[in-house]
Each structure stands twice: as C-alpha cells, then as structure tokens.
Steps between C-alpha positions, in 0.01 A plus 500: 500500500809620301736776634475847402783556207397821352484878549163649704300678204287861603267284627696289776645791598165683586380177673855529692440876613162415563627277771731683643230824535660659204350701225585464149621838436594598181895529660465187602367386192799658288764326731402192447397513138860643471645157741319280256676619182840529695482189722774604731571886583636779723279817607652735210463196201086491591508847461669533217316264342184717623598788367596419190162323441316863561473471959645721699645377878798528681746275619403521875182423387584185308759395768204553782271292290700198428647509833155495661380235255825292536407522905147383431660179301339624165816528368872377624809750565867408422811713513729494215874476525513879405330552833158605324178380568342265247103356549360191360152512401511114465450355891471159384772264533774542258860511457676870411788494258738834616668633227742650677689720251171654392294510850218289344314238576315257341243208595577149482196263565618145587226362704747178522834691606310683783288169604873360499606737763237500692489184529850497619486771701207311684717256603774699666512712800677815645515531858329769617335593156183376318475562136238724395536451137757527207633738278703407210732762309763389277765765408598448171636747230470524147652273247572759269712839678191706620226336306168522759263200580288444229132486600 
C-alpha cells in the first residue's frame, strides 16, 4: 500500500474525530477547513482566515482546538523561531522547509530523502536513547530580500 502524501479532506477528518469520541462540530469543522487552505498556521491566522470567510471564534478557541487535535495526532505542532506556535495539518511523513525571515513553512515530500535517513538513522545508535521518529526542518531564507515561500 502507498504512503499517505496528501492533506485529510472533511471526510478523514470526521472519520478521525469519530475515533477519538469527537463530534464534528461546526468549530471544529471551520478549523480545519481553515488548516486545509493554510497548510501550516498559528491560533490567530485560522481565525483570521475564519472570520474573514463570514465565522466568528476567538483565538483561545482556535488555539484550544488545534492544540487538542495536535495532542490527539490529527494534526502535528511546531514552534517557529518567533516563538509562536505553528500546526501542521499534514501528519504524514514529510520534510518542512522554515523560511526563517518570514516564519513560514512549507512541505517538501521526498519519500527518497526521508527513506535515506531513516535508513541511516536505523543503523546508528545513541546510548541511552531510542529514536522514535524524525523530523526534518530546513531553515532556509528567501533568495530574493523578503520574498515568502511560494506555495
């Protein structure tokens, strides 16, 4: 079976509640229709995005909601170098690109890069630690003074 390389539609993320005991309220619903048009986002980007589609929420709301969801493993968490809280509604495995002049990220999917690590991760060991998994993030800036990621 291939690996899972895309972003969970309405529908995944019902089943995904569903699991977890979790209604699909219509908060919920707005959060993550809001995470799948951003990708990556802090509390007060989902809401702004929210609100200026018509909804009406609140930060602590938002912030609540991904948090809880991140928790769950429905979505991933990051912090940002500006200290800010970023989530990832993509949990499959993927590299981040960290633009680090603009506090954005951006997905890379390289199913042979992160088989490459792995693989060589596999093969060494760190006393007293097991490896749980990987996480790449590249920091990189823009080639052209302030220009963002393109997506």
């Amino acid at each position: 079976m291939a690996p899972v390389t895309h972003t969970p539609d309405l529908a995944a993320f019902r089943k995904a509640l569903k699991s977890h005991g979790l209604k699909a309220t219509e908060q919920r619903l707005a959060i993550h229709t809001a995470m799948m048009d951003l990708g990556h986002a802090s509390a007060d980007m989902v809401r702004e995005h929210i609100v200026s589609n018509g909804g009406k929420i609140t930060v602590a709301s938002v912030y609540n909601t991904l948090t809880q969801l991140a928790l769950l493993g429905i979505y991933k968490h990051r912090l940002s170098a500006n200290n800010k809280m970023y989530f990832d509604v993509n949990t499959f495995k993927h590299i981040h690109l960290y633009d680090v002049y603009n506090n954005q990220y951006k997905d890379v999917i390289d199913e042979e890069l992160v088989s490459t690590v792995e693989s060589a991760l596999k093969k060494r060991r760190f006393k007293g630690y097991r490896v749980d998994g990987i996480d790449i993030q590249i920091l990189c800036h823009p080639s052209h003074r302030k220009a963002p990621l393109s997506f």
